[in-house]
C-alpha positions in Angstrom: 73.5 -108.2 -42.2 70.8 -110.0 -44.1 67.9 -107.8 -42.4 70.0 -104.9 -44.0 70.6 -106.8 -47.2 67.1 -107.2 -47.8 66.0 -103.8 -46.2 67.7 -102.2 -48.7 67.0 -104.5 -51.8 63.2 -103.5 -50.8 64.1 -100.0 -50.4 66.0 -100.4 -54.0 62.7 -101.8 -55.5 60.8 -98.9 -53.8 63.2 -96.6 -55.4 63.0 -98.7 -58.4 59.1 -98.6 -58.8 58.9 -94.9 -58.3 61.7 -93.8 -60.8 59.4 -96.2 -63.2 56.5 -94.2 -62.5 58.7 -90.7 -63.2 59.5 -92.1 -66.5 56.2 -93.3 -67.4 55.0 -89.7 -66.5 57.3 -88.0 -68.3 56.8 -89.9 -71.7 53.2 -89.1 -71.2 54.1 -85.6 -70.5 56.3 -85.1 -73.5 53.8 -86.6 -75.6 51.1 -84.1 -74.2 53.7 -81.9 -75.0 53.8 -82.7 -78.9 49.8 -82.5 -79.2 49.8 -79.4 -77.7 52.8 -78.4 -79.9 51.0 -79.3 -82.8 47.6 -78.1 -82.0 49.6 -74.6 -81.4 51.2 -75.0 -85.0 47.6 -75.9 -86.3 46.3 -73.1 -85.0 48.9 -70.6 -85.8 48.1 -72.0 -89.4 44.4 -71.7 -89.3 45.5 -68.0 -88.2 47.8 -66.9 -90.5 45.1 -68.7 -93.1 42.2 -66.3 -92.2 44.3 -63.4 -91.6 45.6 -63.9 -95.5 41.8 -64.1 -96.1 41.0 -61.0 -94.6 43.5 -59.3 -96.0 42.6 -60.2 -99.6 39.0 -59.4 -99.0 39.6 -55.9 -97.2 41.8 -55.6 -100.7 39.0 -57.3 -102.7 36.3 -54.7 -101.0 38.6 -51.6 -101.5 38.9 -52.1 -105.0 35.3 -52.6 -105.1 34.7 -49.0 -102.9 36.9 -47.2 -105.4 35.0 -48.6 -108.5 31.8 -47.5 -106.8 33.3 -44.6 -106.3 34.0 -43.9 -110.1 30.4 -45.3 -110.9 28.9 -42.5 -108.7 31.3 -39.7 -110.2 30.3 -40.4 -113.7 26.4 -41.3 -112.8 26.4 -37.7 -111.1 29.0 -35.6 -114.1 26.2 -37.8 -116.2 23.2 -36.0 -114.2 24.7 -32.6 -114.5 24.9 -32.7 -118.2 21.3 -33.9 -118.3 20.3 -31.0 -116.1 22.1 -28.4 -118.5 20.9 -29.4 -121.3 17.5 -29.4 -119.3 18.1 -26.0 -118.4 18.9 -24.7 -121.7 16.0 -26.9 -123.4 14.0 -24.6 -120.6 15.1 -21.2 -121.3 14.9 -22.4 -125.4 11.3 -22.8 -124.9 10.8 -19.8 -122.9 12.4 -17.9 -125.0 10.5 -18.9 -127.6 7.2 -18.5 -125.7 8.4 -14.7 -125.4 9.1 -14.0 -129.1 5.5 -15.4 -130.2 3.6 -13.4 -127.7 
């Protein structure tokens, strides 16, 4: 009876010692767990950061296209007028050169 008695006291410690270990795994495990959990969060964050970014520069950049945009359509209606009034300054002087001759 004692043999048994102390078989199984040492197969209780056995049993004892590995359900420590488990535990002692596991809290390192779920600790793990919370890093990565916030390292995920952090990132998502950092993410949603830079996409807001982007999107404020791709609106930033658009507003800046379409202002180029109306620079160009005035610099060119500008450039047509000049060549008109080229054109007619032109055929003034031409005209002109005919009636004296």
């Amino acid at each position: 009876l004692n043999r048994r008695i102390s078989h199984l006291t040492s197969e209780l410690e056995l049993a004892n010692g590995a359900h420590d270990r488990l535990h002692e795994t596991n809290l390192r495990q779920e600790i793990e767990l919370r890093q990565l959990r916030t390292s995920l969060d952090d990132a998502q964050h950092a993410h949603a950061s830079a996409q807001t970014a982007a999107t404020m520069q791709l609106a930033e950049s658009t507003r800046e296209v379409e202002r180029l945009k109306l620079d160009m359509e005035r610099r060119h209606a500008e450039a047509l007028r000049r060549e008109t009034s080229l054109q007619r300054a032109r055929e003034e002087l031409a005209s002109a050169c005919m009636q004296q001759q």
